[in-house]
N, C-alpha and C positions, 0 to 999 in steps of 0.2 A: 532472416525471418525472426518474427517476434516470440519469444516464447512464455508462456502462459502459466503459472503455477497455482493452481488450486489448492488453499488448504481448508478442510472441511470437516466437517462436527464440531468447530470449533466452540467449546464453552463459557467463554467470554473473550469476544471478539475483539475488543479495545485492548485489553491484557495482554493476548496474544499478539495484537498488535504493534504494541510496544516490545516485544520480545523479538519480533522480527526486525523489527527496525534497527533495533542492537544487533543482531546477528550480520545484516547484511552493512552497518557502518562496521562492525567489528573488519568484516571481509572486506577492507576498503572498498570496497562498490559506495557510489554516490545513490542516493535516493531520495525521490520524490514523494513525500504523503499528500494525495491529494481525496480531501475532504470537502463534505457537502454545503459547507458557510463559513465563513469568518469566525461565527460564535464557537462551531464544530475544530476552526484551527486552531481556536483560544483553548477549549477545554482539552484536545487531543494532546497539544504544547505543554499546558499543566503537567500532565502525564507522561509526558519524554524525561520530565525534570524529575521526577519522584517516583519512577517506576518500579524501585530496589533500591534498598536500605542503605546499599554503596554505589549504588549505578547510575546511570541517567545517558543517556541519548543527546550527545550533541545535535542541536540545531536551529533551524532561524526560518523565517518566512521567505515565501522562494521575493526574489527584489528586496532583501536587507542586505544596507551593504556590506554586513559580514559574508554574505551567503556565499561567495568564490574560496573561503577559508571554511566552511562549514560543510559537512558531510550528505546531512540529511535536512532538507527543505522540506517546509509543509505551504500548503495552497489551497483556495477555496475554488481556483479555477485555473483551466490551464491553458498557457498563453500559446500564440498560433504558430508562437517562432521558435519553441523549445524541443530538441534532445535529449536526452537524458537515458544513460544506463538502467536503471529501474525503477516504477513504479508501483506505487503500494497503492493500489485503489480503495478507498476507502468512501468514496464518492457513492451518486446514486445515479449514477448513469458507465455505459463502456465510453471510454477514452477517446476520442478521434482520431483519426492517422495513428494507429497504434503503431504501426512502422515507428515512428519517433524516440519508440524505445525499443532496447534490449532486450528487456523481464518486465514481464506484470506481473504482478501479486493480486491474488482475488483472496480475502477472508471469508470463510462462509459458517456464519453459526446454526443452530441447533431446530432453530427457529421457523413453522411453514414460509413464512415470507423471504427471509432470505434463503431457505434452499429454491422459491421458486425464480425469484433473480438470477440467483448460481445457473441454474438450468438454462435460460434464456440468453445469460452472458456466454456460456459454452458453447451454446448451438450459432451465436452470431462470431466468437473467437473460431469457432471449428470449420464456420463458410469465409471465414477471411484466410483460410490456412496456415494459421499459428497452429505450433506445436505446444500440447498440450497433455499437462503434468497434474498431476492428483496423488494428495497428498491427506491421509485419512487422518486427523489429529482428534480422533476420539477416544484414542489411551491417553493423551497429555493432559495432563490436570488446565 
């Protein structure tokens, strides 16, 4: 069963995003960022690389042929034939076949529009019966 983790109030979603990405290559876990465009994988990529003054986020576009050596793939779309331990939704739609994966990762900023997505992604995660994890990140800077 796929499990779901919510993290919510989030104050800048992109930032925190890159903070999980690290956490979860730190945790060798393999992960997916999958993003809204191409343009969205370029600038999100920007951002793996320069995230912290000493840090940065290995990773490559899902199909480079680094990608079997690299931790964390990023992708504008997600293909019909893939697995994968965890995804970081960053996209603007739920997943397909969420079975596919392990872990989803939902970001949810501060914002009415994304908390009303949140809402709508839970209530379709909650009728597919993933379990489902909530996670209040409005004390984290």
């Amino acid at each position: 069963m796929t499990k779901i983790d919510f993290y919510t109030n989030v104050s800048d979603p992109q930032a925190f995003a890159c903070r999980l990405a690290d956490t979860v290559q730190r945790k060798k876990e393999r992960l997916l960022i999958w993003l809204e465009s191409e343009r969205s994988v370029e600038v999100f990529s920007n951002r793996l690389w320069s995230f912290g003054d000493t840090r940065f986020v290995p990773h490559c576009r899902l199909g480079a042929p680094e990608a079997a050596e690299t931790p964390v793939w990023l992708a504008a779309s997600l293909p019909d034939d893939l697995s994968h331990p965890v995804l970081l939704n960053l996209g603007p739609h739920l997943p397909y076949e969420i079975g596919r994966f392990e872990r989803i990762l939902e970001i949810v900023g501060r914002d009415p529009e994304s908390l009303s997505t949140a809402r709508e992604r839970f209530r379709a995660y909650r009728e597919q019966g993933c379990e489902i994890e909530h996670h209040d990140m409005s004390q984290t800077p």
